[in-house]
Residue frames as a rotation matrix with the C-alpha (Angstrom) as fourth column:
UNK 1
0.551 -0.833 0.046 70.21
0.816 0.549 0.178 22.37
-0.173 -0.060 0.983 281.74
UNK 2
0.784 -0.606 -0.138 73.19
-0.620 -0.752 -0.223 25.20
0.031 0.260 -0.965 281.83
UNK 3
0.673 -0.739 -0.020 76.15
0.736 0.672 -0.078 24.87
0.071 0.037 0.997 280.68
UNK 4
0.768 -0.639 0.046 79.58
-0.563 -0.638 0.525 26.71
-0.307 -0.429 -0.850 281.53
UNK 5
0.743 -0.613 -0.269 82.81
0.280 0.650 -0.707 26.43
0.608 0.450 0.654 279.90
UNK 6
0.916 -0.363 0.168 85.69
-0.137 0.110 0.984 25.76
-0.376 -0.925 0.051 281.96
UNK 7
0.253 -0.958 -0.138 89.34
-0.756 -0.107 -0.645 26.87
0.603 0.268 -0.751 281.18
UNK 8
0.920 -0.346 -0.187 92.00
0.393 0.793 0.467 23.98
-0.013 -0.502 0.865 282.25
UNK 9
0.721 -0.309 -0.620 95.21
0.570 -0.244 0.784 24.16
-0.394 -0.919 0.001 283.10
UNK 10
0.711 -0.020 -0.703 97.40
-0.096 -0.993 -0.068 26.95
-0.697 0.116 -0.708 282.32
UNK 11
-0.473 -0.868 -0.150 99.94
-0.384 0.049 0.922 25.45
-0.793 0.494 -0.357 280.42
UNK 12
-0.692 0.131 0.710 97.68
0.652 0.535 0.537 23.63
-0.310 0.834 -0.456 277.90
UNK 13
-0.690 0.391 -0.609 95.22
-0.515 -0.856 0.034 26.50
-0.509 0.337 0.792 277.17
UNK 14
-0.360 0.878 -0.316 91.62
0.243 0.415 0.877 24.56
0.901 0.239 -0.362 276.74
UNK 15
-0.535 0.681 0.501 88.42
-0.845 -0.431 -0.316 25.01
0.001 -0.592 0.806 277.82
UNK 16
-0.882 0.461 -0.099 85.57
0.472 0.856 -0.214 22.50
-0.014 -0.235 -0.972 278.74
UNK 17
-0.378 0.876 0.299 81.90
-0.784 -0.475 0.400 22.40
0.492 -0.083 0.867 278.43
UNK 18
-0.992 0.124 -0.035 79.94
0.091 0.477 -0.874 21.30
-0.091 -0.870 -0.484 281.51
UNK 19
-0.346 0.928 -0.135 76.89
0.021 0.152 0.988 20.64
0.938 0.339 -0.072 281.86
UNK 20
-0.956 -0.254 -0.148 74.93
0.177 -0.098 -0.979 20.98
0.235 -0.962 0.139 284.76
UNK 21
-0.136 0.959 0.248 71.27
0.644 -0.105 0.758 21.10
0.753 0.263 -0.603 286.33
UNK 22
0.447 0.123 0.886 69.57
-0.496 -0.791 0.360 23.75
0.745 -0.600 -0.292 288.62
UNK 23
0.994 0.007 -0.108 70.66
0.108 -0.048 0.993 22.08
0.002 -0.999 -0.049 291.64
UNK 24
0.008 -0.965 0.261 74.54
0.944 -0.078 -0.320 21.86
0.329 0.249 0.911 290.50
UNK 25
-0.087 -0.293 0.952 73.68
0.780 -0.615 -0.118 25.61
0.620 0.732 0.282 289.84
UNK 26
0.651 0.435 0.623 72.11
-0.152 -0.728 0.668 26.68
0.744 -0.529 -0.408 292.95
UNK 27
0.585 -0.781 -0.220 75.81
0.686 0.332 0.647 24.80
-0.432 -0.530 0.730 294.97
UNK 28
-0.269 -0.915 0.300 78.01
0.960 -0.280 0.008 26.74
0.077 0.290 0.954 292.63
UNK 29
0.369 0.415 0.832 76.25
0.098 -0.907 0.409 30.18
0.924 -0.070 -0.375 292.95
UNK 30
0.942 0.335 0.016 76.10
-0.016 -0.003 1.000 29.56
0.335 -0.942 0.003 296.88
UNK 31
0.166 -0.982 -0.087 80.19
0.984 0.171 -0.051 28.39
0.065 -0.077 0.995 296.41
UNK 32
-0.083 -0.405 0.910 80.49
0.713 -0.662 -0.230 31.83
0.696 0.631 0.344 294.19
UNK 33
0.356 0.376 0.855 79.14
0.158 -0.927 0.342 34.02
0.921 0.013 -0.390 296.76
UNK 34
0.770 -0.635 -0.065 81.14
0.537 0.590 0.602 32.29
-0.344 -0.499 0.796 299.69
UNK 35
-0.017 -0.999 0.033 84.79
0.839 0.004 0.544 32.64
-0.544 0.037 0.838 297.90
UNK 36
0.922 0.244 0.301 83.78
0.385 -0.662 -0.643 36.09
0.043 0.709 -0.704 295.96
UNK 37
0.635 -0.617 0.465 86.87
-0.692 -0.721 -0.013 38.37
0.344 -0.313 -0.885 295.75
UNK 38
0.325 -0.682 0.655 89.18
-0.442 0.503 0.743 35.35
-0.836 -0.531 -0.138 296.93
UNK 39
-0.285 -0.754 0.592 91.54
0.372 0.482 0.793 33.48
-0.884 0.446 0.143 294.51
UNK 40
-0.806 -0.225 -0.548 90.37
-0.344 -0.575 0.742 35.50
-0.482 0.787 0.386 291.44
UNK 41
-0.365 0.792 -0.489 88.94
-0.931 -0.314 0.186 33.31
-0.007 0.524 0.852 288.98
UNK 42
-0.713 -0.341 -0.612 89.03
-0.570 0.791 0.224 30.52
0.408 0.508 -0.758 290.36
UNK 43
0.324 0.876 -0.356 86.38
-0.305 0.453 0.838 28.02
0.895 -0.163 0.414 291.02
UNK 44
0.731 -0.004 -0.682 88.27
0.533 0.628 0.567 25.58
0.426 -0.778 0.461 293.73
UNK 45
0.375 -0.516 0.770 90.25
-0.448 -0.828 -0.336 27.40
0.811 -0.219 -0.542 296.44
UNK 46
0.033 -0.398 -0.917 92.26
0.484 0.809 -0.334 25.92
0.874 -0.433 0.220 298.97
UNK 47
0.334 0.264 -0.905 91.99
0.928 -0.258 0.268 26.53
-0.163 -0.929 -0.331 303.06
UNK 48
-0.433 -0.772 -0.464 94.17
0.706 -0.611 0.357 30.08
-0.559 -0.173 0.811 302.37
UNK 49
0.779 0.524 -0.344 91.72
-0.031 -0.516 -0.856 31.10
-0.626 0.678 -0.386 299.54
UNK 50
-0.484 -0.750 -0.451 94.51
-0.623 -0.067 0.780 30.47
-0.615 0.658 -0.434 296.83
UNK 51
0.241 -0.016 -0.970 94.07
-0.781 0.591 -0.204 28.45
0.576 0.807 0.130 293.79
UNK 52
0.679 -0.310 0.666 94.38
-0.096 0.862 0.499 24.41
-0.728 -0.402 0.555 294.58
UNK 53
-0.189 -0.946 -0.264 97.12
-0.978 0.157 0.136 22.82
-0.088 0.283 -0.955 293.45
UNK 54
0.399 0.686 -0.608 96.48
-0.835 0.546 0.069 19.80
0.379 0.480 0.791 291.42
UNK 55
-0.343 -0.783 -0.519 98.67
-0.400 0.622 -0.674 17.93
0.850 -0.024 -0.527 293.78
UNK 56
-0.841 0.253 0.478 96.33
-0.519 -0.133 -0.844 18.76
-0.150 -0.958 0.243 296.41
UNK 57
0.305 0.925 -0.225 93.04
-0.944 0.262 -0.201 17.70
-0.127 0.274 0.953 294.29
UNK 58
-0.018 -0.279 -0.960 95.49
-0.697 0.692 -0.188 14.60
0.717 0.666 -0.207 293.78
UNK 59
-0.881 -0.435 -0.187 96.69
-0.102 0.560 -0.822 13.69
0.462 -0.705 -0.538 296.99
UNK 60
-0.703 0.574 0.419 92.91
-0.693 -0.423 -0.584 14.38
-0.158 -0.701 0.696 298.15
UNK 61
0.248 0.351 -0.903 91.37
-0.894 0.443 -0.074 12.04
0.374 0.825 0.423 295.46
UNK 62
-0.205 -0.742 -0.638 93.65
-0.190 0.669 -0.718 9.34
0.960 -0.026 -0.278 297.02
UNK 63
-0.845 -0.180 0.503 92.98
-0.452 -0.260 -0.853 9.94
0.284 -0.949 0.138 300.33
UNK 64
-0.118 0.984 0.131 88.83
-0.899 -0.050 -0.435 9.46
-0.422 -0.169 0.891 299.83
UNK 65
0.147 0.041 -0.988 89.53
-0.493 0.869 -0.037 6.39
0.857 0.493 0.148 297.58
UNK 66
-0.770 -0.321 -0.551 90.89
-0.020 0.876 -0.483 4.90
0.638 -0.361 -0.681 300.67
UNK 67
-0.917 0.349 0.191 88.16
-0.143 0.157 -0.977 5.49
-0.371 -0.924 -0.094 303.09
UNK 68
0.263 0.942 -0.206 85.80
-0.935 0.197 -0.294 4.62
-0.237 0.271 0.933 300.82
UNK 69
0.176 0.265 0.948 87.33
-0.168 0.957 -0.236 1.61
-0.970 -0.117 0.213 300.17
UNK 70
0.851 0.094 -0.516 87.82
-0.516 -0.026 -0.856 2.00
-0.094 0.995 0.026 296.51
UNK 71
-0.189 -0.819 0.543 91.06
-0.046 0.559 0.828 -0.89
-0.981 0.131 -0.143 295.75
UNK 72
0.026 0.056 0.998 92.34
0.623 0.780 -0.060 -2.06
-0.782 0.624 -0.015 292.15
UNK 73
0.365 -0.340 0.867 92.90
0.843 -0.273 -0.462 0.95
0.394 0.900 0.187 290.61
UNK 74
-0.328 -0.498 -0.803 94.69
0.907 -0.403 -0.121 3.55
-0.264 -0.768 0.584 290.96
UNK 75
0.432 0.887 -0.163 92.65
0.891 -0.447 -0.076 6.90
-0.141 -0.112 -0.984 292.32
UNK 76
-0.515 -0.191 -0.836 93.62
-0.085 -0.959 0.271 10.54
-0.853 0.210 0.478 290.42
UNK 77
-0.113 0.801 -0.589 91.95
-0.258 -0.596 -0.761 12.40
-0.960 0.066 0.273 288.26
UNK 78
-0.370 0.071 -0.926 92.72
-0.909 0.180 0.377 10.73
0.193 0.981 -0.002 284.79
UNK 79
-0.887 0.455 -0.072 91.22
0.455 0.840 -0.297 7.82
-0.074 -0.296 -0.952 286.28
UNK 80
-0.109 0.968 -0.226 88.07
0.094 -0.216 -0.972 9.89
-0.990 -0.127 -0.067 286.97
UNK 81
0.097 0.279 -0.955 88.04
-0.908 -0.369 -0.200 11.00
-0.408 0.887 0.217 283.28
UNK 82
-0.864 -0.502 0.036 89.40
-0.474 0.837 0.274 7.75
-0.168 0.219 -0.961 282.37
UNK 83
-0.763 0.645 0.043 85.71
0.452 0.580 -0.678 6.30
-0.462 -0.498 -0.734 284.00
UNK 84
-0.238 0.396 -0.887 83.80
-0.300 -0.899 -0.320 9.22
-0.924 0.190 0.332 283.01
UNK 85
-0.395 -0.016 -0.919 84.55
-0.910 -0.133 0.393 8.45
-0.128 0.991 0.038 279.49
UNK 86
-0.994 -0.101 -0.033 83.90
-0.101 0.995 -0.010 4.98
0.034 -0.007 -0.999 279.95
UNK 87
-0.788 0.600 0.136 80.53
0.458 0.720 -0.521 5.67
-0.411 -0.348 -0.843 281.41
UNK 88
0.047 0.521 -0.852 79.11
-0.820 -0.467 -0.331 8.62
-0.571 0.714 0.405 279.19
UNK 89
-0.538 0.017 -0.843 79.85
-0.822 0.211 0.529 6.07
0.187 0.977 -0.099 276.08
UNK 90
-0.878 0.467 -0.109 78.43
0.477 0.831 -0.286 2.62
-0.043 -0.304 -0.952 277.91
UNK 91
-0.500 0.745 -0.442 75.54
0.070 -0.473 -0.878 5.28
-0.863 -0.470 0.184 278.40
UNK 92
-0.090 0.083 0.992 75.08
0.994 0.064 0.085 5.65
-0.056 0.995 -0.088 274.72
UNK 93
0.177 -0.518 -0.837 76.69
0.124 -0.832 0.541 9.25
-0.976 -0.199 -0.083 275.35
UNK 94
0.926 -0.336 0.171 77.60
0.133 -0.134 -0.982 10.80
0.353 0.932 -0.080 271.77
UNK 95
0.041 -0.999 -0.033 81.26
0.966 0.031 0.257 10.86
-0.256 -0.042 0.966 271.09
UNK 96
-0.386 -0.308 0.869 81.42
0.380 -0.912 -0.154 14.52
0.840 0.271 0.469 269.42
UNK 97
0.681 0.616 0.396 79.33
-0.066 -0.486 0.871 15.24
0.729 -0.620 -0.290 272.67
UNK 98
0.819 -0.516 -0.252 82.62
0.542 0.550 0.636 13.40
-0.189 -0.657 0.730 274.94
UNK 99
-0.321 -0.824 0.467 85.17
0.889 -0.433 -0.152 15.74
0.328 0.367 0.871 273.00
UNK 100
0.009 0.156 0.988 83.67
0.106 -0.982 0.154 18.69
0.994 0.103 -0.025 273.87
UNK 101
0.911 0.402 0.089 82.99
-0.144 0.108 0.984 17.48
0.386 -0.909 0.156 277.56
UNK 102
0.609 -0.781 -0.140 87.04
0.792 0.586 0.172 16.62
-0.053 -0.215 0.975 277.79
UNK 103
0.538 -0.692 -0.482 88.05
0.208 -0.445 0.871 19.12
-0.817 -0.569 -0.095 276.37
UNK 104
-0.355 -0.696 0.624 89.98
0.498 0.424 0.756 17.64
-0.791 0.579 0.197 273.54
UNK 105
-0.003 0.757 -0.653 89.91
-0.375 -0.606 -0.701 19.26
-0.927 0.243 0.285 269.76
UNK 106
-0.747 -0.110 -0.655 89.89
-0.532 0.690 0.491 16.46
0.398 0.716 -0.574 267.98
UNK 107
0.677 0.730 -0.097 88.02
-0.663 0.661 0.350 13.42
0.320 -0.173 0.932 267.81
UNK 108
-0.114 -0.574 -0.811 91.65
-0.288 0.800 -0.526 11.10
0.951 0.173 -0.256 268.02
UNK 109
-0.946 -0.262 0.190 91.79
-0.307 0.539 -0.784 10.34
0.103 -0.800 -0.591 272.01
UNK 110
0.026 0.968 0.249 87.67
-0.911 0.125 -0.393 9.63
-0.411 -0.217 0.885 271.82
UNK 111
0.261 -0.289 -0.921 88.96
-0.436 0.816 -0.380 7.18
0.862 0.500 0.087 268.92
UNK 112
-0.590 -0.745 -0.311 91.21
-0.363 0.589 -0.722 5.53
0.721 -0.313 -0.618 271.22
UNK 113
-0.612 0.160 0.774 88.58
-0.683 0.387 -0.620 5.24
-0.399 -0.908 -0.128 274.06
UNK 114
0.385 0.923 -0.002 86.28
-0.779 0.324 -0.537 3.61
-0.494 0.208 0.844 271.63
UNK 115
0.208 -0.622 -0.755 88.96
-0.503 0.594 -0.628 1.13
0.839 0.510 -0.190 271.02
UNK 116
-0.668 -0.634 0.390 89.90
-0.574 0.106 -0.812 0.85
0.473 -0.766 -0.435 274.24
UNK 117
-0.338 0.845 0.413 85.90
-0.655 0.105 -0.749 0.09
-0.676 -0.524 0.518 275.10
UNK 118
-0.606 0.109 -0.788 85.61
-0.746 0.265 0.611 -2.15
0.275 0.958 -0.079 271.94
UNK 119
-0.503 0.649 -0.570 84.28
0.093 0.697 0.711 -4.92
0.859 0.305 -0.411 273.72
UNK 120
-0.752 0.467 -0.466 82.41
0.345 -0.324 -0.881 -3.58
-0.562 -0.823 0.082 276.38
UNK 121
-0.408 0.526 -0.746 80.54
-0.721 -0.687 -0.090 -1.88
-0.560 0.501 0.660 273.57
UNK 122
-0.306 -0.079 -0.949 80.33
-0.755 0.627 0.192 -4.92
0.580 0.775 -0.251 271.70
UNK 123
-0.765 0.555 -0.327 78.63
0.527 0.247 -0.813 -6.58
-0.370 -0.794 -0.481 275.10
UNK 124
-0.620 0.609 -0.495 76.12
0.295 -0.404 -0.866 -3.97
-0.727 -0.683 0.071 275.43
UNK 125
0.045 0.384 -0.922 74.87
-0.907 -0.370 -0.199 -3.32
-0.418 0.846 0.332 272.00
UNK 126
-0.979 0.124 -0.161 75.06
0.062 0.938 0.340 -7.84
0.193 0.323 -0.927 271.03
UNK 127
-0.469 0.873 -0.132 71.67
0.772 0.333 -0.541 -8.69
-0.429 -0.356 -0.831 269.81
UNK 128
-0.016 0.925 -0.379 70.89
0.486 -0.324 -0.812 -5.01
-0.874 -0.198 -0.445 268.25
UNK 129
-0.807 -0.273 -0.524 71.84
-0.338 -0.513 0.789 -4.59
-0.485 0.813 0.321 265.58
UNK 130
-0.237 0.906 -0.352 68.83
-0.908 -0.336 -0.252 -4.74
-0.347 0.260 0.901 262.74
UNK 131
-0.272 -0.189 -0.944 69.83
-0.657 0.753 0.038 -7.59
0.703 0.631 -0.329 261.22
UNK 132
-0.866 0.230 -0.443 69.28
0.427 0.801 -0.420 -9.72
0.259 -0.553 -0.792 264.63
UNK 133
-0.678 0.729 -0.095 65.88
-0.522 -0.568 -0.636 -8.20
-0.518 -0.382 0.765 264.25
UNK 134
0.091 0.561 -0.823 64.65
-0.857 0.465 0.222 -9.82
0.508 0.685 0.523 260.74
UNK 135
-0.990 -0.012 -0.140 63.68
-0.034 0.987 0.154 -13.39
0.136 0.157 -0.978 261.90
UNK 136
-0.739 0.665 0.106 60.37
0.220 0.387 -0.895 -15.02
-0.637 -0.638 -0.433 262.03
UNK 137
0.626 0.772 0.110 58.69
0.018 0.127 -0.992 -14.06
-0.780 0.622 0.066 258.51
UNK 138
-0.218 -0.621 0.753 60.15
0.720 0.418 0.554 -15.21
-0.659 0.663 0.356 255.37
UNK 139
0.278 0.031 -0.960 60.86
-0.401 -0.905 -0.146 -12.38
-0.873 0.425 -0.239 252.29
UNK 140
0.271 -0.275 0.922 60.93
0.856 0.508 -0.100 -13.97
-0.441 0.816 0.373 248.82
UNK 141
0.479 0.387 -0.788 62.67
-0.132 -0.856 -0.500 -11.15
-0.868 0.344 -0.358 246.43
UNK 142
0.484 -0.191 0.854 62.96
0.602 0.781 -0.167 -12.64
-0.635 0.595 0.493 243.25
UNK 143
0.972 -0.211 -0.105 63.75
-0.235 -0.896 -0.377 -8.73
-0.014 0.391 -0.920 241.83
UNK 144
0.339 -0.922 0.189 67.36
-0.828 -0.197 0.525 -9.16
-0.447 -0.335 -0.830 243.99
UNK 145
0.144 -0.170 0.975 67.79
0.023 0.985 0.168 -13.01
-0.989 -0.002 0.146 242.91
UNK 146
0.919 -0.214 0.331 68.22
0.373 0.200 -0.906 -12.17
0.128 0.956 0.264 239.55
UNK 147
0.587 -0.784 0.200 71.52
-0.684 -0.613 -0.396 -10.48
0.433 0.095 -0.896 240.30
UNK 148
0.148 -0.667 0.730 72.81
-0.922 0.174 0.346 -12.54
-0.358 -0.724 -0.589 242.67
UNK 149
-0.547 -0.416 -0.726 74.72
-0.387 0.895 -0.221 -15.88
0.742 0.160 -0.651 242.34
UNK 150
-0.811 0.517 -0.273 72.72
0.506 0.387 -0.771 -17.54
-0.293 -0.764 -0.575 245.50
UNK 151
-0.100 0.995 0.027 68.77
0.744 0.057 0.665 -17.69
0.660 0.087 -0.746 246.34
UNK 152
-0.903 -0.141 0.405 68.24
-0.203 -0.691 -0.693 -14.54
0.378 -0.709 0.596 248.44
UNK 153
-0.032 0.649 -0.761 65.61
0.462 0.684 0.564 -15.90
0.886 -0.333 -0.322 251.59
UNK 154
-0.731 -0.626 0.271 65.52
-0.234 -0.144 -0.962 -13.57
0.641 -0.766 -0.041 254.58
UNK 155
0.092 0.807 -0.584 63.31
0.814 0.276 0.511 -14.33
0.573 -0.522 -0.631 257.72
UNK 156
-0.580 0.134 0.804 62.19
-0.053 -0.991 0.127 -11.20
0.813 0.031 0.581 258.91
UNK 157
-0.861 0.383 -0.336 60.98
0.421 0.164 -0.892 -10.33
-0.287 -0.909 -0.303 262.98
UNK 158
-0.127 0.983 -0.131 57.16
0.984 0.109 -0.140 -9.83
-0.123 -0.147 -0.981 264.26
């Protein structure tokens, strides 16, 4: 796995960390040696060899949504992150692993997606928590029952 951090856009001064596997690496080499000496440092270049223009990566985004068919939401690139984020965490992705992959240097907009995903997450993880593990053998612990006000009785899984 390589990774490569990736500056964003010029007014907000962050970087990203990408991941990426040998094939990824052997396209972006093959890209690099292609556009060498053209738009500086940039990665995506547009028919002229210039920098794109994030209206273009918008209007381009939009364009492929329709001929693929994609309806019901609406296609640009904070959607893609939007999804992204949606499926790293459904993935059981790490959140401090999603901040770094955004971008972000905080944890607060990861917060918000894991709010935003509350019950989607709360789907996909019903059922595992440990506790809906213990059934099916009874635990007498007469130690804990002296403390407590109630008879403490758990049934414990195979």
């Amino acid at each position: 796995m390589k990774v490569a951090r990736i500056l964003g856009h010029e007014s907000l001064d962050t970087t990203a960390t990408v991941f990426f596997g040998s094939n990824t690496r052997k396209k972006l080499l093959k890209h690099l040696q292609v556009t060498r000496g053209q738009g500086e440092d940039f990665l995506l270049l547009n028919q002229d060899g210039d920098q794109i223009k994030h209206r273009t990566v918008q209007d381009n985004i939009k364009k492929y949504a329709l001929v693929t068919g994609i309806t019901g939401v609406r296609p640009s690139p904070h959607t893609f992150r939007h999804t992204f984020a949606k499926m790293f965490l459904m993935g059981d992705g790490d959140p401090y692993v999603l901040r770094d992959l955004l971008g972000h240097n905080s944890m607060s907009t990861v917060v918000l997606y894991l709010k935003l995903f509350r019950e989607d997450l709360h789907q996909k993880y019903k059922g595992r928590s440990p506790v809906d593990w213990l059934n099916g053998i009874k635990v007498r612990r007469p130690d804990v029952q002296r403390d407590l006000p109630f008879d403490v009785e758990m049934q414990l899984g195979n």
